[in-house]
LOTISE-872125 format. One line per field, with one value per residue: residue number from 0; x, y, z of N, C-alpha, C in turn. Coordinates in Angstrom, 1 decimal. Layout:
k = c(NUM / ...)
nx = c(X / ...)
ny = c(Y / ...)
nz = c(Z / ...)
cax = c(X / ...)
cay = c(Y / ...)
caz = c(Z / ...)
cx = c(X / ...)
cy = c(Y / ...)
cz = c(Z / ...)
***
This chain:
k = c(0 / 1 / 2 / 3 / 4 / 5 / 6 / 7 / 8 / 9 / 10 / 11 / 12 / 13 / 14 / 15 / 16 / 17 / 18 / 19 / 20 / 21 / 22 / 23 / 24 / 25 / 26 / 27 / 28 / 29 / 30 / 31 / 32 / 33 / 34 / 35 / 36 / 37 / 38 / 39 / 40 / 41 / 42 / 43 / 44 / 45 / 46 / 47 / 48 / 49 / 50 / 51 / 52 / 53 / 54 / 55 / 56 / 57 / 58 / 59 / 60 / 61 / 62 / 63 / 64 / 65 / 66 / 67 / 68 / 69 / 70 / 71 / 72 / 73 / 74 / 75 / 76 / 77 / 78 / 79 / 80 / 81 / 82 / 83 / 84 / 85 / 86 / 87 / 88 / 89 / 90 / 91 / 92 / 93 / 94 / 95 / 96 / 97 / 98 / 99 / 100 / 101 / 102 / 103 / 104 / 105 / 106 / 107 / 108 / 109 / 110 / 111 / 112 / 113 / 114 / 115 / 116 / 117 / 118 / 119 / 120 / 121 / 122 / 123 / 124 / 125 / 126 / 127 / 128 / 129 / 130 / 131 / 132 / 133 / 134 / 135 / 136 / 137 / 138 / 139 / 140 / 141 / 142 / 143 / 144 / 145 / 146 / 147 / 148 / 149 / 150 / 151 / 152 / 153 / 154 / 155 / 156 / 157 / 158 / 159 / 160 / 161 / 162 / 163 / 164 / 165 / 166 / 167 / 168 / 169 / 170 / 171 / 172 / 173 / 174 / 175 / 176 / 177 / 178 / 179 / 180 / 181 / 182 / 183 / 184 / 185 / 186 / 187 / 188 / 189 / 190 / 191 / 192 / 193 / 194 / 195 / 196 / 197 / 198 / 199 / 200 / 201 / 202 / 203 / 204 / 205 / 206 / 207 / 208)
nx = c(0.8 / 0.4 / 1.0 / -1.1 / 0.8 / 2.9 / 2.3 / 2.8 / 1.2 / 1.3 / 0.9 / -2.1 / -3.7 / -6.0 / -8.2 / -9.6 / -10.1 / -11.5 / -11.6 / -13.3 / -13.2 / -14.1 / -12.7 / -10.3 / -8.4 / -8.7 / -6.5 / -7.0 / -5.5 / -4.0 / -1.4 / -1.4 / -2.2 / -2.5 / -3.0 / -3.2 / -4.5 / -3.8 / -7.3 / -8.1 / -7.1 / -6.9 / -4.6 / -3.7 / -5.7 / -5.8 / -3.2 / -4.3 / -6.3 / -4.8 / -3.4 / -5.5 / -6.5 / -6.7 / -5.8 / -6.0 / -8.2 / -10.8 / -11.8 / -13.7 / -14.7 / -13.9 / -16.2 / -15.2 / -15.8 / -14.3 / -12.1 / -12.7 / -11.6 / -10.2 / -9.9 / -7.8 / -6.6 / -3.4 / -2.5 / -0.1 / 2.4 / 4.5 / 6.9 / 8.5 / 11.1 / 11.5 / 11.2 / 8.9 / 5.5 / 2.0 / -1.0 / -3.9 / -5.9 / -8.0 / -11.0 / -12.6 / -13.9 / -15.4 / -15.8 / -17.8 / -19.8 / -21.4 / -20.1 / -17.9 / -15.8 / -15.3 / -12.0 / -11.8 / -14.7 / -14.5 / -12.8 / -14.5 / -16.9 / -15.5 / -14.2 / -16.6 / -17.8 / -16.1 / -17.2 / -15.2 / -14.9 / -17.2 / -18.7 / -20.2 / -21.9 / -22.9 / -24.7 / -22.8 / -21.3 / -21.6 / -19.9 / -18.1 / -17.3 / -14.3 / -12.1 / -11.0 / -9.3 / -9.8 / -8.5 / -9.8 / -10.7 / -10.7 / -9.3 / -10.3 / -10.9 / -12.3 / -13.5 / -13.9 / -16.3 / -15.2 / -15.5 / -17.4 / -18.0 / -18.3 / -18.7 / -17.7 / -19.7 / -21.7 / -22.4 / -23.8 / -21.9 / -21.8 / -23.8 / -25.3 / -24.0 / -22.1 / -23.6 / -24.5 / -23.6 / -23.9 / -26.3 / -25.7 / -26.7 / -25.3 / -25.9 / -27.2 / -27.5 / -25.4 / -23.1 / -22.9 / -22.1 / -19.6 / -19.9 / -19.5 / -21.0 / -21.2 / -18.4 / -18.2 / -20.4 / -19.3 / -16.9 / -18.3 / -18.6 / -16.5 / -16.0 / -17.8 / -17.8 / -14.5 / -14.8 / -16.6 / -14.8 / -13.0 / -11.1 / -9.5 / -11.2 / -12.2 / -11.4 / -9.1 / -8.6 / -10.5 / -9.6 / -7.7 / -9.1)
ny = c(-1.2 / 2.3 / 5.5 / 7.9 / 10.4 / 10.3 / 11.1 / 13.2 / 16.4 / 17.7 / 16.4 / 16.1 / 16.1 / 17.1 / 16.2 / 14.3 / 11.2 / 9.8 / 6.1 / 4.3 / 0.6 / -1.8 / -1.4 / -0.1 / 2.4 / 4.1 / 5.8 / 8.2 / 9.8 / 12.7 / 12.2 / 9.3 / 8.6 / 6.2 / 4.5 / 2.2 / 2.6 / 2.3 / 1.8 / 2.6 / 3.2 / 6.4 / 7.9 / 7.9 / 8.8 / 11.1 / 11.9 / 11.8 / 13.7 / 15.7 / 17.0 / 17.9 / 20.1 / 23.9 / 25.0 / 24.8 / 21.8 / 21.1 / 17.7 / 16.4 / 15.1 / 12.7 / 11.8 / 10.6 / 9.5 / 11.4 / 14.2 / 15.4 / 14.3 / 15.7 / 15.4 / 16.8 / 18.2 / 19.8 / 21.5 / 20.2 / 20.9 / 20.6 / 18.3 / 14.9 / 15.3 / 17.8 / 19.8 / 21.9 / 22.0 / 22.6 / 22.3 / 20.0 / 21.5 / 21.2 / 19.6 / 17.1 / 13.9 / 11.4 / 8.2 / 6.0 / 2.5 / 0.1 / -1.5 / 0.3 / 1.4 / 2.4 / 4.1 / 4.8 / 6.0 / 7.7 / 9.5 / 9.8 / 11.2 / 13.3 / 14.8 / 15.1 / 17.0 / 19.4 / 20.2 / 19.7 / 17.3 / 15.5 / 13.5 / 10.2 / 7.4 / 4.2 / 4.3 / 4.3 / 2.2 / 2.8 / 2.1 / 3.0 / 3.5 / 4.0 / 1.5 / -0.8 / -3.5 / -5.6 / -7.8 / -10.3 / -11.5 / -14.8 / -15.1 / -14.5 / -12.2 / -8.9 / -6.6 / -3.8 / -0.4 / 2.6 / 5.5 / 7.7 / 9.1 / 12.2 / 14.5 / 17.5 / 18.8 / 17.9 / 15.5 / 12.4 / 9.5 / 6.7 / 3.6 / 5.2 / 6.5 / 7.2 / 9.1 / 9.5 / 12.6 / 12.2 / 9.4 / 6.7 / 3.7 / 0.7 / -1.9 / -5.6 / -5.8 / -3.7 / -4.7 / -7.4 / -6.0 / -5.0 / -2.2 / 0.1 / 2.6 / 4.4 / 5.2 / 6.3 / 8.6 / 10.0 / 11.1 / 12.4 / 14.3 / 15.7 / 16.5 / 18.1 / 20.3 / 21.0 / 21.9 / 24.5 / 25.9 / 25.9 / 24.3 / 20.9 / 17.7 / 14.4 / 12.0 / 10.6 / 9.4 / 8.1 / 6.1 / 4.6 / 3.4)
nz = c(0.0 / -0.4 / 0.9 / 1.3 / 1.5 / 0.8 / -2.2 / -4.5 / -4.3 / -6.6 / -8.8 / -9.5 / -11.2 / -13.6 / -11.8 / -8.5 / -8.3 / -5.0 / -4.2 / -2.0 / -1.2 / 0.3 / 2.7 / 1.6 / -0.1 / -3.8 / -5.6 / -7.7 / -10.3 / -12.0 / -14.6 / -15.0 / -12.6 / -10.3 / -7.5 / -5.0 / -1.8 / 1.9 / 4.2 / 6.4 / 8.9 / 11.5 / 11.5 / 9.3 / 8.0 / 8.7 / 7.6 / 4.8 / 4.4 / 5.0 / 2.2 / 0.8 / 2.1 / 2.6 / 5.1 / 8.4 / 9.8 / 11.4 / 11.5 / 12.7 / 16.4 / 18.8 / 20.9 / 24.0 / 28.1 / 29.1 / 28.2 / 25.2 / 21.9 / 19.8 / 16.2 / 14.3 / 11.0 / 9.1 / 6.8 / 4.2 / 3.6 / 2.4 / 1.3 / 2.4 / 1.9 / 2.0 / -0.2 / -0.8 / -1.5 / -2.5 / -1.4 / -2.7 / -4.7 / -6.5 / -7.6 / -5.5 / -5.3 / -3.0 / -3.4 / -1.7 / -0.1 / 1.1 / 2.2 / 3.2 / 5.7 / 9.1 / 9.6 / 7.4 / 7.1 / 8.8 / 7.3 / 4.9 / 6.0 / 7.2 / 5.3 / 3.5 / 6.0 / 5.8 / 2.8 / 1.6 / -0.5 / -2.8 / -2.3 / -3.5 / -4.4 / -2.2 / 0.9 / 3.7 / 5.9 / 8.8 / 11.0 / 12.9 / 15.8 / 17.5 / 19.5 / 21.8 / 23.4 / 26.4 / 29.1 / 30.3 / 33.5 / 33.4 / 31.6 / 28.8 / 26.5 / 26.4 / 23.8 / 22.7 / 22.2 / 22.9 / 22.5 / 20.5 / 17.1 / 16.0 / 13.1 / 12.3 / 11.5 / 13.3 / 13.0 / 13.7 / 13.0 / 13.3 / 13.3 / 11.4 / 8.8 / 6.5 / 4.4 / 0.6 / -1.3 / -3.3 / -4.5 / -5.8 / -6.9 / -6.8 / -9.3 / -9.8 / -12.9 / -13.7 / -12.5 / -14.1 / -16.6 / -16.5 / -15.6 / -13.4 / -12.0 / -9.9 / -10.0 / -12.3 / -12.6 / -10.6 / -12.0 / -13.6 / -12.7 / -11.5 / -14.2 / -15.1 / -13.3 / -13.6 / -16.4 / -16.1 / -14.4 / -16.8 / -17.0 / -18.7 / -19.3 / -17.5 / -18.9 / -19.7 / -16.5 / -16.3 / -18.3 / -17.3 / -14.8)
cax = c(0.0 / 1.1 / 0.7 / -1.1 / 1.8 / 4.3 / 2.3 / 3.0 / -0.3 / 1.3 / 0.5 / -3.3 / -4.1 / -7.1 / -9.5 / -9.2 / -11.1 / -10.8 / -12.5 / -13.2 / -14.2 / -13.8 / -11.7 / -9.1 / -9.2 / -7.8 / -6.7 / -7.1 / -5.5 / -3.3 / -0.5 / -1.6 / -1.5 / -3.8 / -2.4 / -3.8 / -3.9 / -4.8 / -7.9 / -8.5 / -5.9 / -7.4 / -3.3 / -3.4 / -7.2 / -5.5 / -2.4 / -5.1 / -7.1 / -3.6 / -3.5 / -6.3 / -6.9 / -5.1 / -5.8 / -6.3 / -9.3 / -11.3 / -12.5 / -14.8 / -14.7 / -14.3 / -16.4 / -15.4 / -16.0 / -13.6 / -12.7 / -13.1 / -9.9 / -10.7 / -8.9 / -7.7 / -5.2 / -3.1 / -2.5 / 1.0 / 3.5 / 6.1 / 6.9 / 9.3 / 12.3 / 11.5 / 10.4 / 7.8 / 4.2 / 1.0 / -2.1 / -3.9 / -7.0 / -8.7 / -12.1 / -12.2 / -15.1 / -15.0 / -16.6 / -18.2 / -20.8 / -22.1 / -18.6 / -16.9 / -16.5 / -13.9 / -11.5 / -12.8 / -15.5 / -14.1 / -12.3 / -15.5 / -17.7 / -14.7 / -14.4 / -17.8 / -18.3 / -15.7 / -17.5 / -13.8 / -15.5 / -18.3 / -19.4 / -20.9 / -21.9 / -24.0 / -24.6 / -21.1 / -21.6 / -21.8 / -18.9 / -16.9 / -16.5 / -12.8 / -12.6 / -10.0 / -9.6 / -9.3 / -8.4 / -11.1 / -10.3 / -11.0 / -8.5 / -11.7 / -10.8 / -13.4 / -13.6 / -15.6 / -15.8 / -14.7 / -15.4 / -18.2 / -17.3 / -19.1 / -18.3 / -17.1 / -21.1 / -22.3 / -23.4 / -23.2 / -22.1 / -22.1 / -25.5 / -26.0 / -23.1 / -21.8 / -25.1 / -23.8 / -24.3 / -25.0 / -26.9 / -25.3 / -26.1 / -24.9 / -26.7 / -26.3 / -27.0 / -24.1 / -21.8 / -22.9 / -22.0 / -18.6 / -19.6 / -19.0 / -22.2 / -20.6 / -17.1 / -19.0 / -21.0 / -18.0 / -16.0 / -18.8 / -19.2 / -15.5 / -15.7 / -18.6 / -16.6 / -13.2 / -15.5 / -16.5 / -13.3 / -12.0 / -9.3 / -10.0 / -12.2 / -11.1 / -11.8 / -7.9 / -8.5 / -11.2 / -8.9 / -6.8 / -9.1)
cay = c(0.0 / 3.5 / 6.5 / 9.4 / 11.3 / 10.2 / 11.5 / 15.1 / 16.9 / 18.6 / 15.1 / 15.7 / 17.9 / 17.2 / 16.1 / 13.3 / 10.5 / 8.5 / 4.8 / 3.0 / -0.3 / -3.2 / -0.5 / 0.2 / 3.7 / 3.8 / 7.3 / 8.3 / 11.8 / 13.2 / 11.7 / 8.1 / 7.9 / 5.1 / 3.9 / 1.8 / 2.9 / 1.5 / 3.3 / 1.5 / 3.9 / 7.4 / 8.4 / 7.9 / 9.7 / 12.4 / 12.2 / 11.9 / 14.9 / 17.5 / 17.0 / 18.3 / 21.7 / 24.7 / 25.5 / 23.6 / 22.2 / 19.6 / 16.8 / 15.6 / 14.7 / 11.6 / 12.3 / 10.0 / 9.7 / 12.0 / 15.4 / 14.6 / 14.2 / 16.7 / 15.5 / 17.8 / 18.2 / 20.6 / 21.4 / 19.6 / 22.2 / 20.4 / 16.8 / 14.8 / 15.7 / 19.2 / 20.4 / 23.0 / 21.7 / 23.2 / 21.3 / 19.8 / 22.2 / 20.9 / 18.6 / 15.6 / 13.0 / 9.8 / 6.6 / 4.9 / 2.0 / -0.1 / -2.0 / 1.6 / 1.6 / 2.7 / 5.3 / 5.3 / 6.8 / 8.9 / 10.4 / 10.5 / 12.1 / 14.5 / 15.8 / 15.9 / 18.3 / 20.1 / 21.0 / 19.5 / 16.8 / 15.2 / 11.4 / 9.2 / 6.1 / 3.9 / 4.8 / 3.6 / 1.1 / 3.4 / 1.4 / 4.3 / 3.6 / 3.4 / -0.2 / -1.5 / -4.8 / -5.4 / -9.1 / -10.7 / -12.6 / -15.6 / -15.3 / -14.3 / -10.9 / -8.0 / -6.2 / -3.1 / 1.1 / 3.6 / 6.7 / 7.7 / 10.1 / 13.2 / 15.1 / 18.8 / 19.4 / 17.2 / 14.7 / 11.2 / 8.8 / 5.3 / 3.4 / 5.6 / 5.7 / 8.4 / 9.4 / 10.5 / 13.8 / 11.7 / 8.6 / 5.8 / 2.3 / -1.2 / -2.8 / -6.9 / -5.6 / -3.3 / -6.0 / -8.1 / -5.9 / -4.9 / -1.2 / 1.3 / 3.9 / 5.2 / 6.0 / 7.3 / 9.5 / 11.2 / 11.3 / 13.1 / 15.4 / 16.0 / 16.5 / 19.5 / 21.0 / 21.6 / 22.3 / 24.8 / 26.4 / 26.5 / 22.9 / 19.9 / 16.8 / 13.4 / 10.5 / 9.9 / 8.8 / 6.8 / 5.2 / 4.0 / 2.3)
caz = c(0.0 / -0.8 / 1.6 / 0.4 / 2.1 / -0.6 / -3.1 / -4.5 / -4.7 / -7.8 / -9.6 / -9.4 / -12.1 / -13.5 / -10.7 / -8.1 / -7.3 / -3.9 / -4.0 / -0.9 / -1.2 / 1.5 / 3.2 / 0.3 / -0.8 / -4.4 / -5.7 / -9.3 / -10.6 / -12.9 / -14.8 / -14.7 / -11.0 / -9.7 / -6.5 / -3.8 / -0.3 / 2.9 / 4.3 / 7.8 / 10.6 / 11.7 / 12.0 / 7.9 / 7.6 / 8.7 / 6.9 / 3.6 / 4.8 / 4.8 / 0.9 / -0.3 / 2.8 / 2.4 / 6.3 / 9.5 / 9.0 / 12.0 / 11.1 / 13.9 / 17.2 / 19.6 / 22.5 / 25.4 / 29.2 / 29.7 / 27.3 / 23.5 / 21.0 / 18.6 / 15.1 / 13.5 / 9.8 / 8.9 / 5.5 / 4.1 / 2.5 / 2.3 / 1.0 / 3.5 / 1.8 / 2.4 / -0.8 / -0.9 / -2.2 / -2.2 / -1.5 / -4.2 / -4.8 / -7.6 / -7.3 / -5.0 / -5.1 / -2.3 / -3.6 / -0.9 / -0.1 / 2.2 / 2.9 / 3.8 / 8.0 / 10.4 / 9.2 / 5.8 / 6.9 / 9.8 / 6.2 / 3.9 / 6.4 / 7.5 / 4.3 / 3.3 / 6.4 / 5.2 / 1.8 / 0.9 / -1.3 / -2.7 / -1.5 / -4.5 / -4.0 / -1.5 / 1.9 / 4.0 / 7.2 / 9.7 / 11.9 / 13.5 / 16.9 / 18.2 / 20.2 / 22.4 / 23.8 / 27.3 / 29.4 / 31.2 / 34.7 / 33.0 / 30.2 / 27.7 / 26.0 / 25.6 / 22.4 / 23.6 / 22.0 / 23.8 / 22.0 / 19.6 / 16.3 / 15.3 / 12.7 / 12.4 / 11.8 / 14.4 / 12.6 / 14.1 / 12.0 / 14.1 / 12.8 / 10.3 / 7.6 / 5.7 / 3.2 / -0.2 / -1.4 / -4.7 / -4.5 / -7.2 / -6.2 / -7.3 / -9.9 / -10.7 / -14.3 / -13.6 / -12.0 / -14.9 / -17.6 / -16.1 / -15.1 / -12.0 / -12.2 / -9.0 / -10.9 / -13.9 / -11.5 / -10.0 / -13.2 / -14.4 / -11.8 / -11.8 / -15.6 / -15.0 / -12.2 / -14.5 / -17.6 / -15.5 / -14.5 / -18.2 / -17.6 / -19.3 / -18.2 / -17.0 / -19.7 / -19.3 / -15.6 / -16.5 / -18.6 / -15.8 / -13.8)
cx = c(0.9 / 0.4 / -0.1 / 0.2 / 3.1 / 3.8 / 2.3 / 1.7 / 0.0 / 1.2 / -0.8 / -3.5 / -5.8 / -8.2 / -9.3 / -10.2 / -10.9 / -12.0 / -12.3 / -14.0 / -13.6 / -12.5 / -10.1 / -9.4 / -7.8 / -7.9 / -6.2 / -6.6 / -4.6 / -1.7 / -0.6 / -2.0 / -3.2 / -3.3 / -3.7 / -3.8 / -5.4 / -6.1 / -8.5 / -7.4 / -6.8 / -6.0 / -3.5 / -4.5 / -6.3 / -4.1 / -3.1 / -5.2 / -5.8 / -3.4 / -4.2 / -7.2 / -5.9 / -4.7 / -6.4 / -7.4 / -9.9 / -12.4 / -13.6 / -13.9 / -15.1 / -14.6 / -16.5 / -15.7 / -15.5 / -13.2 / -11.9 / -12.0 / -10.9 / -9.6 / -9.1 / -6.8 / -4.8 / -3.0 / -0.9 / 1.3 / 4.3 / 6.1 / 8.4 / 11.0 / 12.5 / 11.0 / 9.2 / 6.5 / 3.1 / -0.3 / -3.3 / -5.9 / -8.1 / -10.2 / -12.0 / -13.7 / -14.5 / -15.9 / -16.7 / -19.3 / -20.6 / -20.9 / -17.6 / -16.8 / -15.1 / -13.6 / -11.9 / -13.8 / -15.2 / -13.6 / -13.5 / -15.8 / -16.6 / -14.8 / -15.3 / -18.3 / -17.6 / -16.3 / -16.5 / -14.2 / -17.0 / -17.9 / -20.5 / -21.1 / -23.6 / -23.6 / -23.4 / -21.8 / -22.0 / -21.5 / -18.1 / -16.8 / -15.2 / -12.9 / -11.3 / -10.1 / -8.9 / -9.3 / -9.0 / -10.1 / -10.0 / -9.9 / -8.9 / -10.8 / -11.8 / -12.8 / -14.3 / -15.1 / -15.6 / -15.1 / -16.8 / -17.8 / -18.0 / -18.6 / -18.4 / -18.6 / -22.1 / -23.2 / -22.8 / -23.1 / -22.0 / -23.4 / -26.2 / -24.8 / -22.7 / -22.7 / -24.4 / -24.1 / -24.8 / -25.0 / -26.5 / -25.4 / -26.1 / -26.0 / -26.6 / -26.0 / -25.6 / -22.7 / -21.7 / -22.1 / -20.2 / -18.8 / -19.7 / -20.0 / -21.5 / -19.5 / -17.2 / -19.3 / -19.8 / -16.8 / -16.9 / -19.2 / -17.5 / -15.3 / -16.4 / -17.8 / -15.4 / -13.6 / -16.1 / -15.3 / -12.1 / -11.2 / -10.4 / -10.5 / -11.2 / -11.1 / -9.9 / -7.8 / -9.4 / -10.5 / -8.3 / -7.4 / -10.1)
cy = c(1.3 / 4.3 / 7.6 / 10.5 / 11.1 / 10.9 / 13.2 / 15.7 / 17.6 / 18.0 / 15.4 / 16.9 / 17.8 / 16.7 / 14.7 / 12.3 / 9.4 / 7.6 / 4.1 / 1.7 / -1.2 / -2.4 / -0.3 / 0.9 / 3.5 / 5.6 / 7.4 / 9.8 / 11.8 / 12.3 / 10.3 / 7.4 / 7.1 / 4.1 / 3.7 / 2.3 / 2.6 / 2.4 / 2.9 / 2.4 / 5.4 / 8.0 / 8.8 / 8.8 / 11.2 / 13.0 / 12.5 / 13.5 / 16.2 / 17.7 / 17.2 / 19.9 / 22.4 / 25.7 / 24.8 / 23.7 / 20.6 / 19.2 / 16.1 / 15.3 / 13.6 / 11.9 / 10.9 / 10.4 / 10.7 / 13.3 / 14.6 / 15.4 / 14.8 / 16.2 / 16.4 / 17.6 / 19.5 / 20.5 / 21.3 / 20.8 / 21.9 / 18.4 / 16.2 / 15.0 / 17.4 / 19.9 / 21.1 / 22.3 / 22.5 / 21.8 / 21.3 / 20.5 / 22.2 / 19.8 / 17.2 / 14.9 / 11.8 / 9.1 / 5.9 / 3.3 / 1.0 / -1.1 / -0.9 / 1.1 / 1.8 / 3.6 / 5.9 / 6.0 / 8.0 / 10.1 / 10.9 / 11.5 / 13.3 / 15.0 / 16.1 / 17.0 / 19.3 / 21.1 / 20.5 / 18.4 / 16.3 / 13.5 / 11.0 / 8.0 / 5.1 / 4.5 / 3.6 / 2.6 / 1.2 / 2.6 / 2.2 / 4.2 / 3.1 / 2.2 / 0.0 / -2.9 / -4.7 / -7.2 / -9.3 / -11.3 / -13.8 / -15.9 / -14.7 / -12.6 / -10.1 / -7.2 / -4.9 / -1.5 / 1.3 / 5.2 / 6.8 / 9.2 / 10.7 / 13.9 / 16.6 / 19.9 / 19.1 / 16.2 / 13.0 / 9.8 / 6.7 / 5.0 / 4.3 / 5.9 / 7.0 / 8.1 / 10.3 / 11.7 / 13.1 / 10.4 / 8.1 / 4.3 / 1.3 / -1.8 / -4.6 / -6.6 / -4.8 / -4.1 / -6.4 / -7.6 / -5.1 / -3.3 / -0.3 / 2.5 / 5.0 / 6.0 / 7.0 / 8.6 / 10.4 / 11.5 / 12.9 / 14.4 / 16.3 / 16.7 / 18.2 / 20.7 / 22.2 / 22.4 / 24.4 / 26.2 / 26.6 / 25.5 / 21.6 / 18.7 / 15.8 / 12.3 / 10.2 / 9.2 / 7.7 / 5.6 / 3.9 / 2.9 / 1.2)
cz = c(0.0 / 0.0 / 0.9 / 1.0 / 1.4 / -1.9 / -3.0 / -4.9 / -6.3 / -9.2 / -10.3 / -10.2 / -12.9 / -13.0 / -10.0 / -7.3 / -6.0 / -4.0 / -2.9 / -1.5 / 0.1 / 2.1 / 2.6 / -0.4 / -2.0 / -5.0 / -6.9 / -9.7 / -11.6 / -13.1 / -14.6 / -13.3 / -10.8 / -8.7 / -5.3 / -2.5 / 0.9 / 3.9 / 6.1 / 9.4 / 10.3 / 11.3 / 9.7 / 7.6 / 7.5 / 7.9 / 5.4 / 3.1 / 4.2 / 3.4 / 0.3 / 1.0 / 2.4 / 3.9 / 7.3 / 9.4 / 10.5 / 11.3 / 11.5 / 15.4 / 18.0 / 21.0 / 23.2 / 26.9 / 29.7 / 28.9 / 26.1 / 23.2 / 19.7 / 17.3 / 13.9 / 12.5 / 9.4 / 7.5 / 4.9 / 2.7 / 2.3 / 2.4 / 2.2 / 2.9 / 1.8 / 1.3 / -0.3 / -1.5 / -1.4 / -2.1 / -2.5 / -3.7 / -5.7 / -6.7 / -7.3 / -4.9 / -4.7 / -2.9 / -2.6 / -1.5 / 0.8 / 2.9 / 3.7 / 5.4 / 8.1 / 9.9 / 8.1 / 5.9 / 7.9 / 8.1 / 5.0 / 4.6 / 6.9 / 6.4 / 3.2 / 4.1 / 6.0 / 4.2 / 1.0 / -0.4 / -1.9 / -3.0 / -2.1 / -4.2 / -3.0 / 0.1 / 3.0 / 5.3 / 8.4 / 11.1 / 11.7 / 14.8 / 17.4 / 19.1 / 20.7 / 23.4 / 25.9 / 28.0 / 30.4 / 32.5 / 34.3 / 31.9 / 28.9 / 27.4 / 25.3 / 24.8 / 22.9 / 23.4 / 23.3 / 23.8 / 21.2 / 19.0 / 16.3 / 14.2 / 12.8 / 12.4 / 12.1 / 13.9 / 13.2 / 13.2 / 12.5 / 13.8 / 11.7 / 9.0 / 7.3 / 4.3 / 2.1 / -0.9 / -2.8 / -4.4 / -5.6 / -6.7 / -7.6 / -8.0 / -10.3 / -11.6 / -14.3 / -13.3 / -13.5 / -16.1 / -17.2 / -15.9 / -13.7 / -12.2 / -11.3 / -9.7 / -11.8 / -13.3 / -11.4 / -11.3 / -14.0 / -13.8 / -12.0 / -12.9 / -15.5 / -14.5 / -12.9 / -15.5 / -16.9 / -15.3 / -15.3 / -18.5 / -18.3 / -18.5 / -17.8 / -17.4 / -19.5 / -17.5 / -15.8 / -17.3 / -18.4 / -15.0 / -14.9)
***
């Protein structure tokens, strides 16, 4: 799996899509790039997140028993060999559906409250609470949250999923006939977006996947 923290946001030129599926966000942009990456650690959500703000930007909040871990991203200016980059400001659309859960979605619904993207697809799993295991008397080990997420505009997303701003679901005839309505969908929203803004669309990423 590939970091999004290796990649240079100055890659992503004309518009970028992230796909989760079975918690494997895959990221589609400029210059062929079509890299896998793992979408399952909060520590990585937020390394995602600093690549596409251009100012600190919270994401939601884990309110426990005790005072709530506010996650927050800053916006990455600088690649780890020190170079200079800017954060990539063009049009991001996440691909969820009903396999998304855990950090995947701590990252959709974060940066759908943002405004930072738009969320295609089916509605995600709505499995976001933090867990830790603890050892029984007995030997038995509980499994058991700790935390419950909210996002930045208090929406709770445990039991209820990350809802896409565009509605694309899964068809068999779709499976069958080897297409991605979801992909299309956000390619084509992507495509408006640039069209739009005067740059060109994104049938070369479609290419790719």
């Amino acid at each position: 799996m590939v970091p999004l923290s290796e990649i240079d946001p100055g890659t992503l030129r004309r518009g970028t899509v992230l796909r989760d599926a079975r918690r494997g966000m895959y990221l589609v942009g400029g210059e062929g790039l079509n890299r896998p990456v793992d979408g399952n650690d909060v520590v990585l959500t937020i390394d995602s997140v600093v690549q596409f703000v251009t100012e600190r930007a919270l994401l939601g909040t884990f309110q426990m028993r005790g005072n709530p871990l506010q996650i927050r991203a800053n916006p990455r200016l600088a690649r780890r060999d020190g170079m200079r980059v800017q954060p990539y400001a063009g049009p991001v659309a996440i691909l969820v559906d009903e396999t998304s859960g855990s950090a995947s979605e701590v990252f959709a619904g974060g940066m759908q409250a943002l405004g930072r993207a738009r969320v295609v697809g089916d509605t995600s799993l709505g499995g976001v609470l933090p867990a830790v295991t603890d050892r029984l008397p007995n030997g038995d080990v509980l499994y058991h949250a700790i935390a419950e997420f909210v996002t930045a505009t208090g929406v709770h997303l445990e039991g209820r999923g990350v809802v896409p701003d565009q509605p694309v679901p899964l068809t068999r005839a779709d499976l069958l006939a080897g297409r991605d309505p979801a992909l299309d969908a956000a390619l084509a929203w992507i495509d408006g977006v640039r069209a739009e803004d005067g740059h060109g669309g994104s049938q070369e990423m479609a290419n790719g996947q």
